[in-house]
N, C-alpha and C positions, 0 to 999 in steps of 0.2 A: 347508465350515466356516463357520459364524455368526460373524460378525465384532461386535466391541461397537461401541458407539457411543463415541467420544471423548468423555471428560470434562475440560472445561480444569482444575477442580479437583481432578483428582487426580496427586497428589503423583505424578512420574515420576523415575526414576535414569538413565537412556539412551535416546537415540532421539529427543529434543525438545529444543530450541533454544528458547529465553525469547524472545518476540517483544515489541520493545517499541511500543508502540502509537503514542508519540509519532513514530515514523518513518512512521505515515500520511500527514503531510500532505508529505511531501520527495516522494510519487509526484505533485506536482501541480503539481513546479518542473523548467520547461523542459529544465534539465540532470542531472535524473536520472532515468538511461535505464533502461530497461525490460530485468530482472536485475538489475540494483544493487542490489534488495530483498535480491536472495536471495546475492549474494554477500557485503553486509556481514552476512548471518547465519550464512554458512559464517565468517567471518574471524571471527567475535566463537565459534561455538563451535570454532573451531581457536585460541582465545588460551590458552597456557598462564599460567597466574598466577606460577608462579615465576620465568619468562623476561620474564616481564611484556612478553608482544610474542607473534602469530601469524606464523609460519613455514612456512606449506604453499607449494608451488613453485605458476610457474603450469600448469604442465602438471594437475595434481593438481586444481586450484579448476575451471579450464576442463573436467576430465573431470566436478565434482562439479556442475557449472552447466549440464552436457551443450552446452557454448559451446568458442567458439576462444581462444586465448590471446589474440589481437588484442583480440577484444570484451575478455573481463575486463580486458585494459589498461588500457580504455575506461571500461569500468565504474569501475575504480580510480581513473583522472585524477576520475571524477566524483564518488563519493564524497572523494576528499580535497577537490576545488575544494567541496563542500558540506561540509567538516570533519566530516566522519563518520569518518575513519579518517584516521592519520597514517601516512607510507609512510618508511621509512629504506632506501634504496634500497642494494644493493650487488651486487657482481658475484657473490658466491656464490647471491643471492637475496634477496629483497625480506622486511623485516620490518613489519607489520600491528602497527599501537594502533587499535583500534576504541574511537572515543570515544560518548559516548550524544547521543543525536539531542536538540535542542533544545526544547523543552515548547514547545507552540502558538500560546503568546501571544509567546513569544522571536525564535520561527520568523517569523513574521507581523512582528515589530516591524524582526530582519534583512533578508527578504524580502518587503517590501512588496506588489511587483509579484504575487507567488502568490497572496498574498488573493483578486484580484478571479478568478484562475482559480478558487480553493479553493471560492469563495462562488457563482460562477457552477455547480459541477459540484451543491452542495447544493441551489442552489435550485432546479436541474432534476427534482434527487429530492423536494422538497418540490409541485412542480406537477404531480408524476405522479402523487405520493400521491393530492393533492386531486383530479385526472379520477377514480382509481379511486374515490374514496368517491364522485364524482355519478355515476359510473356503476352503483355498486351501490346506491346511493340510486332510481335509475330503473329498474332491473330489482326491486328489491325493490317502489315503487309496482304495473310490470304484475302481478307476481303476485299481490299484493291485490289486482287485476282493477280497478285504478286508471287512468284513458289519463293516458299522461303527454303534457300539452298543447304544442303546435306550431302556430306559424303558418304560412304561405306558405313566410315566410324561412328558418323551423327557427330566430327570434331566440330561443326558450328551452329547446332539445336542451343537452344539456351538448357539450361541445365535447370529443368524447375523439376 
């Protein structure tokens, strides 16, 4: 069977979760651990709106995360220590307020110290860029049957 191509534009009724984008930059703060992503998207589509709170156990989240209940705990302390979700704890079971993640500049102005992580991770993809384009910069000169020039040193190879 042909599968389609996913279109984010097209209007869905079930099976998708609203991802909100501003929760990219929380993957780049030491204390949110890896899952976290994906549980505060199981908690935000398990909120019911009339209960005005998410209710699933954790057995249920941990089967939905294919994780331990331990982890999700973990995950949970972390999203709340990041106020992404408010927890009202009780013995019948724990109630979820998935709150929305902080807009970039808010993020950055709370968490200072993730900046220089956030801006360290871009500019790695920013100097990777730049090798690939001298690199296809110089394979595009040989095939114009161009030499691309070199000293002794290799002082003018691109450095890929």
């Amino acid at each position: 069977m042909k599968r389609k191509v996913f279109d984010k534009t097209e209007k869905r009724k079930k099976g998708f979760i609203p991802f909100p984008l501003d929760l990219l930059q929380y993957r780049h703060h030491p204390n949110f651990k890896k899952g976290a992503e994906t549980l505060y998207m199981l908690i935000a589509h398990y909120y019911n709106t009339d209960k005005k709170c998410a209710y699933p156990s954790m057995t249920l989240l941990a089967a939905d995360c294919a994780s331990t209940e331990s982890t999700i705990d973990k995950h949970i302390k972390s999203l709340e220590e990041l106020e992404l979700i408010r927890v009202v704890r009780r013995k019948k079971g724990n109630l979820y307020i998935p709150l929305e993640p902080l807009e970039r500049k808010e993020f950055f102005e709370k968490y200072p110290n993730v900046q220089a992580r956030y801006d360290n991770s871009y500019r790695k993809v920013e100097e990777r860029r730049e090798l690939k384009e001298q690199y296809l910069a110089a394979v595009k000169n040989v095939h114009n049957g161009e030499a691309v020039a070199a000293d002794k040193d290799n002082a003018n190879e691109p450095k890929w």
